[in-house]
N, C-alpha and C positions, 0 to 999 in steps of 0.2 A: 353347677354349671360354671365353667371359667368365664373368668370376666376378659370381655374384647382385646379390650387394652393390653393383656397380659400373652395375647395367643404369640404364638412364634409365626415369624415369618416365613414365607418359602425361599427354599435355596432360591439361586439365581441359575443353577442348572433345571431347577424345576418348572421352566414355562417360562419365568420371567426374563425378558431382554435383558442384556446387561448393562448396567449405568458406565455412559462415556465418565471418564474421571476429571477432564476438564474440557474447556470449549476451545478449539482452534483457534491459533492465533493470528488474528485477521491482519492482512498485508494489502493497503491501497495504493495504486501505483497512479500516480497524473504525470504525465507526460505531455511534452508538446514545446515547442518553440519557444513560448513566453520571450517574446518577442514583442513589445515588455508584455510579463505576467499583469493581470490588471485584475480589479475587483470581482469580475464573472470568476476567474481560475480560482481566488479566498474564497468567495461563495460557493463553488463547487466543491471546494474540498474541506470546506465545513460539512456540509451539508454528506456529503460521503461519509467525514468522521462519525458524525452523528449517526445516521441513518443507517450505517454498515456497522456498526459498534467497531471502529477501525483500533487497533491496540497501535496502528503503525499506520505511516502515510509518507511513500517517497518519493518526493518531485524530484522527475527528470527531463532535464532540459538536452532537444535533441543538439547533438554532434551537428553534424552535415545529415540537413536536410534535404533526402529524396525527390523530395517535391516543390521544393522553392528555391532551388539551387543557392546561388551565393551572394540575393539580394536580402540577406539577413546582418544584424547585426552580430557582431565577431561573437564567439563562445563563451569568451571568457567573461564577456561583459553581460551577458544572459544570463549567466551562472549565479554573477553574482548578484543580480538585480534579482533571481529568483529566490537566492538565501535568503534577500529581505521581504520579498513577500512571505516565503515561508515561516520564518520568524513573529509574523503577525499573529498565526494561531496556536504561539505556546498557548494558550488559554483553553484550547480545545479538549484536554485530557488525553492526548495520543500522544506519541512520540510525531515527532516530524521531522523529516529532513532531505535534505537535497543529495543526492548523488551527481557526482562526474560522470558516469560511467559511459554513455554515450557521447560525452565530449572525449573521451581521452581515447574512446575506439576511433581505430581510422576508417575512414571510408564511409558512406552513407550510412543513417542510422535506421532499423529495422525493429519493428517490434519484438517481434520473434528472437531475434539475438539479441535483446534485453530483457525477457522472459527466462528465456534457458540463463543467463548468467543470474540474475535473481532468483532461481530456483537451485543455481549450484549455491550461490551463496548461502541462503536461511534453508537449503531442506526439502525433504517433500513435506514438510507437518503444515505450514502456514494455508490457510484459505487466502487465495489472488482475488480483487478484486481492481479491475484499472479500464 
């Protein structure tokens, strides 16, 4: 009688599913005003990193907001107060980082048109989550 250990495996055309070859690579997106960013948005997106197994986390700070018209503080000063929140969690094990891209769009900013441009940029391979 052969011994267990030693039988052959079934193909993978034989019944067996076939093994993904690695895991998606997960893409978190926070967005929002950060007007100023404050400890709730770190704690979110810790907690995202973790919980999502995020490989990647990109804060975006909106352009011209839709909704709050132009009692916001200017973009550029957003932007960069959100660098430094973001900065806080190199510690986390994801990449982090800030994008422009809704500040340098003109005109009100929209999720959807920051979707679709995050999706031409990395691909269809990335899992979204935001």
């Amino acid at each position: 009688m052969a011994n267990p250990a030693q039988r052959r495996k079934p193909a993978a055309d034989a019944g067996e599913p076939p093994q993904p070859s690695a895991r998606p690579y997960r893409l978190g997106i926070l967005g929002g005003t950060f007007d100023p960013p404050h400890v709730g948005h770190l704690a979110l997106a810790r907690l995202c990193i973790e919980h999502l197994g995020l490989d990647e986390l990109v804060w975006i700070p909106t352009g011209q907001s839709w909704q709050k018209g132009d009692d916001v503080t200017p973009a550029a000063d957003r932007l960069a107060m959100t660098g430094l929140a973001a900065a806080a969690l190199g510690d986390s094990g994801a990449k982090v980082r800030v994008s422009r891209m809704e500040v340098d769009r003109a005109g009100p900013s929209y999720t959807i048109d920051t979707v679709r441009q995050l999706r031409a940029e990395y691909g269809p391979k990335p899992r979204c989550a935001g």
